[in-house]
N, C-alpha and C positions, 0 to 999 in steps of 0.2 A: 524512571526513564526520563531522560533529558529532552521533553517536550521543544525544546527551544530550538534545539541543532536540528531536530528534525521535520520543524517547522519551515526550517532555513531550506535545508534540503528538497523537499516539494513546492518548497516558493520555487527554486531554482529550476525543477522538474518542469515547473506549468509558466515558468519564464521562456525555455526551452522549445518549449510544446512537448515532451517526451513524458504526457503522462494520459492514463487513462481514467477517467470519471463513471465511479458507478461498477455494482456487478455485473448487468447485462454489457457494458461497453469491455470488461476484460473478456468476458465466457464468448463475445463473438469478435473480439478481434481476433485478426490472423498473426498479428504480432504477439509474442509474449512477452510480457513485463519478467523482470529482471528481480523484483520484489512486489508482494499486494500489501498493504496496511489495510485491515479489516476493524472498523470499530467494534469495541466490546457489545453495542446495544445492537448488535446485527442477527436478523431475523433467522432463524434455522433452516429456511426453505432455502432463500441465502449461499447462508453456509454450504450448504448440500453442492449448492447449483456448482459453488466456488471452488470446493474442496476435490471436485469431480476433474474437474477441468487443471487444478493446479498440481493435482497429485500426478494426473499423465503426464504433465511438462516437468514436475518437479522445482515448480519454483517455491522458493521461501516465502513466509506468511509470518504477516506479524501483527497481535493484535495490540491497539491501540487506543486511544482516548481522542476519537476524531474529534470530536466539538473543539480541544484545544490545538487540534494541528491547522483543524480546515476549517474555521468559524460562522456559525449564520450562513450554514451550507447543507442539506441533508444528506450529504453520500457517504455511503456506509463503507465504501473501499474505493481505495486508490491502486492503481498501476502503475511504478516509477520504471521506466520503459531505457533508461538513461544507468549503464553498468556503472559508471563509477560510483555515481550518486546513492544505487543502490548499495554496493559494497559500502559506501562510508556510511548508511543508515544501518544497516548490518552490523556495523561496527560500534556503532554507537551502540546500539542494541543490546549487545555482546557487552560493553563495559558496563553498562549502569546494572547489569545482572550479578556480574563480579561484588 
């Protein structure tokens, strides 16, 4: 995965303000994020709490290597709240799998 682009992309997100920090900050907002990035080293309770909440809205999920997106930071998921931005992180996604 092209770590770099999608770096860029949540710079752009929290430049914005259109993004959400944290899994209790997505599971209680009233907004939904458009995409979550879930770090690999993320707790199962976590998971659960995240997967509950994302499966009824149906948003995309993608796991990630947070330490290189969001550095000297401990949050285990992001909320990119921001459609475009989300789609071109999606897409980016989508090509490096190719």
């Amino acid at each position: 995965m092209n770590n770099t682009k999608i770096k860029s992309y949540v710079g752009f997100a929290i430049k914005s303000g259109k993004i959400l920090y944290g899994v209790d900050m997505i599971i209680l907002s009233r907004k939904k994020p458009y995409i979550v990035l879930i770090d690999d080293n993320i707790s199962e309770n976590s998971l659960s709490k995240l997967q509950n909440k994302l499966s009824q809205y149906k948003i995309e999920v993608e796991n990630v290597n947070m330490e290189e997106i969001f550095p000297n930071k401990n949050c285990k998921a992001l909320g990119i709240m921001d459609r475009n931005l989300a789609k071109a992180i999606i897409n980016e996604v989508k090509e490096t799998r190719i």
